[in-house]
C-alpha positions in Angstrom: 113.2 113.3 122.3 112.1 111.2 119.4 108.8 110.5 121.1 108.2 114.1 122.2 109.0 115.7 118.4 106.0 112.7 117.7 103.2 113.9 119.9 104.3 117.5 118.7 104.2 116.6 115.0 101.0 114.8 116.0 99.3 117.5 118.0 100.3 119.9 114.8 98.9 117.7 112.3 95.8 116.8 114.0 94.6 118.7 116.3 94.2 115.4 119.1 96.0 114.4 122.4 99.2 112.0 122.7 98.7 108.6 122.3 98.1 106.7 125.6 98.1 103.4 126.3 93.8 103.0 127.0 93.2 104.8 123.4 96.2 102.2 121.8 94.6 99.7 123.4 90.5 101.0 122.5 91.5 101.1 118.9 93.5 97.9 118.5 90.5 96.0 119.9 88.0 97.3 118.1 89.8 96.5 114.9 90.9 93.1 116.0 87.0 92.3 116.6 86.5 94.2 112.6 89.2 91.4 111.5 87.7 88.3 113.1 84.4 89.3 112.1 85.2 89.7 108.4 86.9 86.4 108.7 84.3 84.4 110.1 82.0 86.0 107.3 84.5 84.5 105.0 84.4 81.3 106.1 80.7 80.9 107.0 79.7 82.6 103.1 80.5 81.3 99.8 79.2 79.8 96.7 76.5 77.0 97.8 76.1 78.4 101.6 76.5 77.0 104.8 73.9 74.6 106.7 75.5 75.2 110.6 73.4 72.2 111.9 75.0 70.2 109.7 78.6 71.2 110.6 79.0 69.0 113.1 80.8 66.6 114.1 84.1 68.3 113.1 85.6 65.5 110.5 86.6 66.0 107.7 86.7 62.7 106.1 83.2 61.8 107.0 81.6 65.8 107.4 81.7 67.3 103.9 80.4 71.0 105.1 82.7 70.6 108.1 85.7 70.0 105.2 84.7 73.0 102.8 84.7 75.3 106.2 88.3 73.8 107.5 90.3 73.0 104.7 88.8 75.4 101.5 87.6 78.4 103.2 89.6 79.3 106.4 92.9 78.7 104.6 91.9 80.9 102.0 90.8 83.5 104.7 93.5 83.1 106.9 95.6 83.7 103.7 93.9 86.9 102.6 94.3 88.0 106.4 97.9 88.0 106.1 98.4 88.4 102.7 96.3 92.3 103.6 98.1 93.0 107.1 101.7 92.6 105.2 100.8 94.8 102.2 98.9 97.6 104.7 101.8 97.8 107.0 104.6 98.2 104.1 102.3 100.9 102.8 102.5 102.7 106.2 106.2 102.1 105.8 106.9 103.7 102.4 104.9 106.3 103.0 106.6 107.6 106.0 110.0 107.3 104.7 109.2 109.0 101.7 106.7 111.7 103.5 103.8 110.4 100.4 100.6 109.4 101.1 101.1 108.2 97.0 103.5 105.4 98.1 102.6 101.7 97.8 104.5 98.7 97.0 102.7 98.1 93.4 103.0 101.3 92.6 106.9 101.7 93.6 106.9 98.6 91.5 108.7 96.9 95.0 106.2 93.7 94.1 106.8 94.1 90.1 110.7 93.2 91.4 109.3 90.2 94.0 106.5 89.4 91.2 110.1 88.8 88.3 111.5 87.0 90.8 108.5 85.1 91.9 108.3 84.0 88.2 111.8 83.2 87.6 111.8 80.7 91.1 108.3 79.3 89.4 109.9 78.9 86.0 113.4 77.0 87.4 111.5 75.3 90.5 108.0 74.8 89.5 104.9 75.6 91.8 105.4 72.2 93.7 108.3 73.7 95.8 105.4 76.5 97.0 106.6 79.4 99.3 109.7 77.4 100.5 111.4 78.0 97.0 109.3 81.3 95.7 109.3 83.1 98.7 113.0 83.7 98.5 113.3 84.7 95.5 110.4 87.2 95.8 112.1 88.7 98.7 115.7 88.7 96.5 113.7 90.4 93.6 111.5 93.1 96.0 114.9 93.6 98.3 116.8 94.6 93.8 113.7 96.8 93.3 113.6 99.1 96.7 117.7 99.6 95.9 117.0 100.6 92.8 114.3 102.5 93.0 115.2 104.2 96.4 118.4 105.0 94.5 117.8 106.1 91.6 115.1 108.7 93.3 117.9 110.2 95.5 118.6 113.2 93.9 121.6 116.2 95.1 121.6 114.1 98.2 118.2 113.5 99.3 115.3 111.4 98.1 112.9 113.2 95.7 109.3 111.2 96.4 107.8 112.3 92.6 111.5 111.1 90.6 110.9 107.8 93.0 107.3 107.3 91.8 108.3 107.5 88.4 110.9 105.2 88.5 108.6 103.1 89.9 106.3 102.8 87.4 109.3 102.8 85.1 110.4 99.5 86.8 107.0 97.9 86.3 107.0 98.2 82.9 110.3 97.2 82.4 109.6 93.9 85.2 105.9 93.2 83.2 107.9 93.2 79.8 110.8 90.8 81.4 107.7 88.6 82.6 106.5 89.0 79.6 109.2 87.8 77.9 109.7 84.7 80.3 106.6 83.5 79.4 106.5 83.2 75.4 109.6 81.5 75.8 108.3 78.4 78.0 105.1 76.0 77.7 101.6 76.8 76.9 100.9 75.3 80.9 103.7 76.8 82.4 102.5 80.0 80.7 98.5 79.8 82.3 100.5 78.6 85.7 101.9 82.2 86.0 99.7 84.2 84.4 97.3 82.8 86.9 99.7 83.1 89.6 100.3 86.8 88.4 96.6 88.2 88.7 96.5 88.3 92.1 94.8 85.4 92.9 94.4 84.0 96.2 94.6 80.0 96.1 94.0 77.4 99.1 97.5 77.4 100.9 98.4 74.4 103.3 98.2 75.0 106.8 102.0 74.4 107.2 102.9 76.8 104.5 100.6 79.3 106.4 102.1 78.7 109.3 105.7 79.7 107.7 103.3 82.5 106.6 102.2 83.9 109.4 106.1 83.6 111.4 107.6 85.7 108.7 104.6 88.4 108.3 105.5 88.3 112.4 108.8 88.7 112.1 108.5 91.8 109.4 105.8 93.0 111.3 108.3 93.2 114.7 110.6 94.8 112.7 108.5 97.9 111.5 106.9 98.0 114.7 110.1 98.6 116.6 110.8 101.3 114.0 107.8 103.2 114.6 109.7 106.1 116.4 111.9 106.9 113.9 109.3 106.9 111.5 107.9 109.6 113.7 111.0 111.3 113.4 111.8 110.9 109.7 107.9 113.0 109.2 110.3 115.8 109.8 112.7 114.7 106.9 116.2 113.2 107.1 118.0 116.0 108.4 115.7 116.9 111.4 115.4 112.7 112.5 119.2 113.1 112.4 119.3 116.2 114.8 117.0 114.1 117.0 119.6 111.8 117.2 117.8 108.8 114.4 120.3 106.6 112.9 118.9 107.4 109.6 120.6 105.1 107.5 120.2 102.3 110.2 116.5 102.8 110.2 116.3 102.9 106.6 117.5 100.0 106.5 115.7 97.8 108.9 112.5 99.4 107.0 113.5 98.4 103.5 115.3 94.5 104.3 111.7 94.5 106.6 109.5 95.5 103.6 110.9 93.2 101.2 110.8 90.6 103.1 106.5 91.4 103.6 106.1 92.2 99.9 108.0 89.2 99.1 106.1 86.7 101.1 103.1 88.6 100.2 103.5 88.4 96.8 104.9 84.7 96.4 101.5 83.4 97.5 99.2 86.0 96.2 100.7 87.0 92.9 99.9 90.9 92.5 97.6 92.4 94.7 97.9 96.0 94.1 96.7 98.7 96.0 96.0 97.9 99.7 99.2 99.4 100.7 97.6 102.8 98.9 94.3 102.8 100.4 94.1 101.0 103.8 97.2 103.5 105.4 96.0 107.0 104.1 92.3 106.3 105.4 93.5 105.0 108.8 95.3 108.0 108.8 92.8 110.2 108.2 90.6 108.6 111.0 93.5 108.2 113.9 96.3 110.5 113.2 100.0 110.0 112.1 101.4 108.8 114.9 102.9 105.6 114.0 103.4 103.8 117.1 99.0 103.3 116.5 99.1 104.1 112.9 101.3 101.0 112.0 99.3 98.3 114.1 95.6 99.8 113.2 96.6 99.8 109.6 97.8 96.2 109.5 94.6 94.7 111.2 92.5 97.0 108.9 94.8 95.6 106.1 93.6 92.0 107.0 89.7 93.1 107.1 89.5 94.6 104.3 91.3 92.4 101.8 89.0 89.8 103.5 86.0 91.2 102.7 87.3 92.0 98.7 88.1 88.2 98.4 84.8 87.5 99.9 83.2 89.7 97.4 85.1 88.1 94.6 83.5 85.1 95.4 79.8 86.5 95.8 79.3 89.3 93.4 80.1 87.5 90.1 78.0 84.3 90.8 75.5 85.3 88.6 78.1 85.3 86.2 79.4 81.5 87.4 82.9 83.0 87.5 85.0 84.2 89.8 87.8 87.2 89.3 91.1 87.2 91.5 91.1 89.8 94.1 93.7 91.5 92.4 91.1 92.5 89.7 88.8 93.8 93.1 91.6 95.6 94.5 92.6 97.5 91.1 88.9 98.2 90.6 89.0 100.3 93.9 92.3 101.4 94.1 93.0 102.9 90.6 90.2 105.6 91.3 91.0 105.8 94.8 94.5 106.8 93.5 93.1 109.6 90.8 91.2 111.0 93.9 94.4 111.0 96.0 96.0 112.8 93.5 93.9 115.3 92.3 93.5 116.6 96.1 96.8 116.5 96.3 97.4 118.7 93.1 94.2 121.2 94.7 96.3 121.6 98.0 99.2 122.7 96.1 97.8 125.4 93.9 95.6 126.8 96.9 
């Protein structure tokens, strides 16, 4: 039943046939190829260039082109890749189980909660403890935030997306003035260590920690994935994925414990990247539908490409400059007008 109220919902929304398994499989592809092209651009370009005739042999130690390629550029790519597909796929997530196109994690302030207690684990543990001791408490602090916020929006019963929204941004405020807080009270180095850590920067991660990376943006992953139904359902509202027989509590659950645990990982190796949960999910939709049983996947791997290629123009457009800004800063450069745009349509909709 679920899965026939989907195609319906789908076939009203957008005019196009059901989802089959050759078009799942067409559009999956052809994204997967977008993603691993937009990472080997990332490794092959970068300040000083690449000479391939000198890459090999493959050794680190005794190659140094063949140790910028392996050990500075495709950890930072493989990082932005994951960091993008978690932050895409819990944008797809918050914005079907609060029916907003308007709903991201930065803006819900879900990643100001994992970004306080990403700064609290670097304040008590240091940075030397990496993911294994931030990651944790960034899930802890983006698990406190949804609660609250998903709370504190529910109003005569029932979740009101604008009250959510603002208490959101509400939450960020009050999360950047606790930051703040934290750091006039410690040292000068500790101070630039998350302030650096906060911009939304993306460093050059082990191969072990992205390993533990890439398992628990997996496991999250899974999780949504297998929840793609009822987010189907839930595009008719609580009470009509109830009547289709949607545990509705039981799938909001599994999506908010799975999207803290993607903005928490996210975030405890990328600071605040704001955003790509806003802008990669509403223009997949707008190309493939809102069924999410393709939307969910096509958005993630889209997620990955394109926060690829904004680290890779962080690292290319300012080098006349000889600097370098964090991704974050590209991400908020597109995003907060994308956002205006969003809204304003939004606003012409309503009146016409």
């Amino acid at each position: 039943m679920v899965i026939y109220v989907a195609r319906v919902h789908e076939r009203r929304t957008t005019g196009s046939t059901t989802l089959t398994r050759g078009r799942l499989a067409a559009v999956l592809s052809l994204l997967l190829l977008l993603l691993l092209a937009c990472m080997v651009a990332g490794v092959l370009l970068g300040p000083g260039g690449t000479d391939l005739g000198r890459l090999l042999p493959l050794d680190v130690d005794r190659n140094p082109q063949a140790a910028t390629l392996l050990l500075v550029r495709l950890p930072r790519v493989l990082l932005a890749a994951l960091v993008g597909m978690a932050l895409a796929a819990v944008g797809v997530a918050y914005q079907a189980l609060l029916r907003n196109p308007l709903a991201d994690p930065f803006i819900m302030g879900v990643s100001g909660g994992a970004a306080l207690g990403g700064t609290l684990a670097l304040v008590v543990g240091g940075a030397g403890l990496g993911l294994f001791w931030q990651a944790p408490a960034a899930f802890l602090g983006a698990a406190l935030a949804t609660w609250l916020v998903y709370r504190t929006g529910r109003v005569a019963g029932r979740v009101d997306t604008v009250t959510v929204l603002l208490v959101g941004v509400v939450f960020n405020a009050f999360a950047s003035a606790v930051i703040m807080f934290i750091k006039t009270v410690v040292t000068a180095s500790k101070t630039q260590e998350i302030l650096l850590w906060l911009m939304g920067s993306l460093g050059y991660q082990s191969y072990s920690t992205l390993s533990v990376l890439a398992a628990g943006t997996a496991l999250g992953y899974l999780a949504l994935q297998m929840a793609a139904g009822s987010m189907n359902a839930l595009a008719l509202g609580e009470a009509g994925a109830a009547h289709l027989g949607v545990d509705v509590e039981r799938a909001k659950a599994r999506i908010f414990v799975a999207a803290s645990l993607l903005v928490g990982l996210a975030v405890s190796v990328s600071g605040l990247v704001g955003f790509v949960g806003l802008m990669v999910p509403h223009l997949v939709r707008l190309v493939l539908g809102p069924d999410h049983r393709l939307l969910l996947p096509a958005a993630t791997l889209a997620g990955g490409a394109f926060l690829v290629l904004a680290d890779l123009a962080a690292r290319l457009l300012f080098l006349p400059l000889a600097t370098e800004p964090p991704v974050g800063v590209v991400t908020a450069f597109l995003g907060g007008p994308f956002f205006l745009l969003l809204l304003r349509s939004r606003h012409r909709r309503a009146f016409t």
